[in-house]
Structure formats: structure tokens, C-alpha cells
N, C-alpha and C positions, 0 to 999 in steps of 0.2 A: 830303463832299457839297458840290456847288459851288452857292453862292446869287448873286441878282444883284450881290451887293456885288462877287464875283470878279470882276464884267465891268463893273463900273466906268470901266477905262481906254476903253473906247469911248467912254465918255461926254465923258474928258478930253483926247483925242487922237483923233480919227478918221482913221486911215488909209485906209479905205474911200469914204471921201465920201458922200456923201447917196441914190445906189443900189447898193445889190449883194447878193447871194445869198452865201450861207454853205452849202453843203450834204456832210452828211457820210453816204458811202456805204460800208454794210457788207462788207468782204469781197473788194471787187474791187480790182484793181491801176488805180493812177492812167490808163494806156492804155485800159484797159477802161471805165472811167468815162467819159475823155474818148471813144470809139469809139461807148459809148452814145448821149453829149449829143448827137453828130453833130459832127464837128471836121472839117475836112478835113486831113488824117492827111500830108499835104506840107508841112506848117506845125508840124508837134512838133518842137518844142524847149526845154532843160533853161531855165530864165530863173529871174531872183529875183522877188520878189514887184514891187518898184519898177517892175522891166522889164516886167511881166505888168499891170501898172495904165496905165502908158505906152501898150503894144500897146494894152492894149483901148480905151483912149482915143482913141489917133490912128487906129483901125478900126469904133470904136463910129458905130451908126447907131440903131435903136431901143432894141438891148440891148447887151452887152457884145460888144465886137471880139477878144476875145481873154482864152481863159480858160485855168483853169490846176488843176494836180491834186498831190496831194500824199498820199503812204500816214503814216497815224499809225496804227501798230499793228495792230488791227483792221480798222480802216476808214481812206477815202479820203476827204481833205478837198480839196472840188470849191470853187474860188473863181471869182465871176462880178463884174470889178469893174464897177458900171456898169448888171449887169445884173439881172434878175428869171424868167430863164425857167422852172428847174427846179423853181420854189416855187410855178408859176401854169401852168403850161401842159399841160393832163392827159395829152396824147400825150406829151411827152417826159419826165413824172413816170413815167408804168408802163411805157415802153422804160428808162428806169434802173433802175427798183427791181423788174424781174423778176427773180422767183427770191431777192431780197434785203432789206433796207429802205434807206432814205433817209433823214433829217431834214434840215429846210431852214429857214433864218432869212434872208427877205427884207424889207430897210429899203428902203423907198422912200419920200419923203418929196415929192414931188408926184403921187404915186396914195395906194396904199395900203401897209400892212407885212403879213409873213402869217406863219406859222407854219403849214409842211406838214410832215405824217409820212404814208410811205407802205410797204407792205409788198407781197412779192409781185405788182407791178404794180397795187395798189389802193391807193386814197386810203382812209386810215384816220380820217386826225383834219386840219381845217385850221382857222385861226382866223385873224382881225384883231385882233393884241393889243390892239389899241385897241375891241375888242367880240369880246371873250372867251367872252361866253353864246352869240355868232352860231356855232357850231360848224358844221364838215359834214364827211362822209365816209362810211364803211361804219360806225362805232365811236367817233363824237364824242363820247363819256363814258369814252375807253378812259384818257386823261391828266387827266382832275380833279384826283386824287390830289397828284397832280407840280402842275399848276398851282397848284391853292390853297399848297402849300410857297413857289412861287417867288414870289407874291405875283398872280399873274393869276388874279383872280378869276371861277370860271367860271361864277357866277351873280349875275355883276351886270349891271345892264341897261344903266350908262354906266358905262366903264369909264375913259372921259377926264376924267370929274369924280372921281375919287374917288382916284386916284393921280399922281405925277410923273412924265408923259408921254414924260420921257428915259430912264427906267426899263422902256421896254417892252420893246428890244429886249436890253438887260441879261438880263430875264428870259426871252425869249426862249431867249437862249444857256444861261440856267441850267436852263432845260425840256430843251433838245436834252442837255445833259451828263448829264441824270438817264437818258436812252434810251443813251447812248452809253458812257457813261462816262470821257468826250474833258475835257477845259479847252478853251476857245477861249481862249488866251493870246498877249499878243505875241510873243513868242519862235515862234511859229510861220507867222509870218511872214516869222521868218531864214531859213527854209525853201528850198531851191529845188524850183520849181514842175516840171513837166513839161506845158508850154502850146501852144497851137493855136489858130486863128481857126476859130468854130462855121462849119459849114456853114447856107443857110437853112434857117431850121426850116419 
């Protein structure tokens, strides 16, 4: 069972930088992911993670210029570096997660961070680890359980006074592991992606 202490190295090395979207989609093949996000599909191509940070930096405009998809196992891990969409945007949350679910871990550190899970094209549960009792969705009580474990506690009222605030998205990732049964580890960033520049959403 993975705790925040596994995700750790985020805290010690951030490859991601200071925005991006993590999100891991059940079932569909990395094509179909990116097809859902909206990519324009003249732009797929095999890239490593470095090259896929690169792209979407030298194309990023509000959100990520270039993302990138990845099958582990089960599920597809959808990387946005830069970006924030899949985690905030409800139109392009339930054109992904039709038929399927989602989990999503967005760091953003001049807005907000969040934590979505979504199933069958509905928003099930979203938070601001940083205010873990604000819940919303169809079943905002559906992950307590898993929260109170990883340490985000879902009935506290300030949730930045009472933990170390680098430890959210740590737990974060150990929330989405308990849905998923994935590690978010570096080594999977050795990965090569299968990436594309979003279309406007």
C-alpha cells in the first residue's frame, strides 16, 4: 500500500515544475486518451518525457503545448507538463472519463492544486488538498476512507495550518495509487510517451 512517504522524490527533485496535471485513465490506450483530450492527431509522435516537457514548453500558451500518454497496465498515464486541464475543466473531464474513470493530481502553484476522480463521464469527488473538507461532486464522501490513511484530512477546516504543505501533492499521488493501484514513480518517466499539441479546447 503506497503512503506519501513513496512520493517523496517530488518533493526532492521536481521534474514537473511548478504546473502540471498527472492523470491516469482506466482502460483506454494512450491514442484514445490523447483523441479524447482533443490533440490534433498530425502531431503524434513517440517522444521521451524530456522532449514532451520541451514541446509543451516551447507551445505552452495558457495550458500545456504538448502532452503526452503512456499505457501502464491497466490504465493510461496522461501527462500535462505546464498544464491543468483535465483536473479543472468539466467538458473535457466527462469526454475522457466516458464509459470509464479518471484520477487526476494537478500542482499548480500560482492558482490552485486539486484532486479530481471521475467515473462514467461524472465528477465524483474533487478537492483542494489544501482544503480537503471543501469537497464536490456526485459522492464527495466516496474517498474519506483513503484520505484520512494518506494523511488529508477530510474534516479539517484549515488544512494548511496543520500539515507540511509540501506533503499535499505527495499525498495526492498516494490517494490516486489507492484508486488505481499504479506507483507514480520516477522510473516512469523513462517511459516513452506518445505525444501531440492539444487542439483549443
Amino acid at each position: 500500500m503506497r503512503t506519501p512517504e513513496d512520493f517523496h522524490w517530488l518533493r526532492r527533485h521536481e521534474p514537473l515544475d511548478d504546473i502540471y496535471c498527472v492523470s491516469f485513465v482506466r482502460g483506454l490506450s494512450p491514442r484514445e486518451v490523447l483523441r479524447r483530450f482533443g490533440v490534433d492527431e498530425s502531431t503524434l509522435e513517440e517522444v521521451t518525457f524530456d522532449e514532451l516537457s520541451v514541446r509543451s514548453a516551447e507551445n505552452a500558451e495558457d495550458a500545456a503545448g504538448f502532452v503526452g500518454a503512456v499505457r501502464i497496465g491497466e490504465w493510461t498515464m496522461l501527462v500535462e507538463p505546464g498544464g491543468w486541464q483535465l483536473a479543472v475543466v468539466a467538458e473535457l473531464g466527462a469526454r475522457v472519463s466516458a464509459g470509464t474513470e479518471v484520477v487526476s493530481v494537478c500542482r499548480h502553484d500560482y492558482a490552485a492544486d486539486s484532486f479530481t476522480y471521475l467515473a462514467g463521464g461524472e465528477l465524483v469527488t474533487h478537492f483542494d488538498p489544501m482544503a480537503p473538507n471543501a469537497r464536490s461532486g456526485g459522492d464527495p464522501d466516496r474517498l474519506v476512507a483513503w484520505m484520512r490513511e494518506v494523511g488529508l484530512d477530510p474534516d479539517s477546516d484549515d488544512a494548511a495550518q496543520d500539515a507540511d504543505l509540501t506533503l499535499r501533492i505527495p499525498a495526492c499521488f498516494a490517494l490516486a495509487s489507492r484508486i488505481t493501484g499504479l506507483p507514480f514513480t520516477p522510473d516512469l518517466l523513462e517511459l516513452r510517451f506518445l505525444g501531440a499539441e492539444p487542439l483549443d479546447q
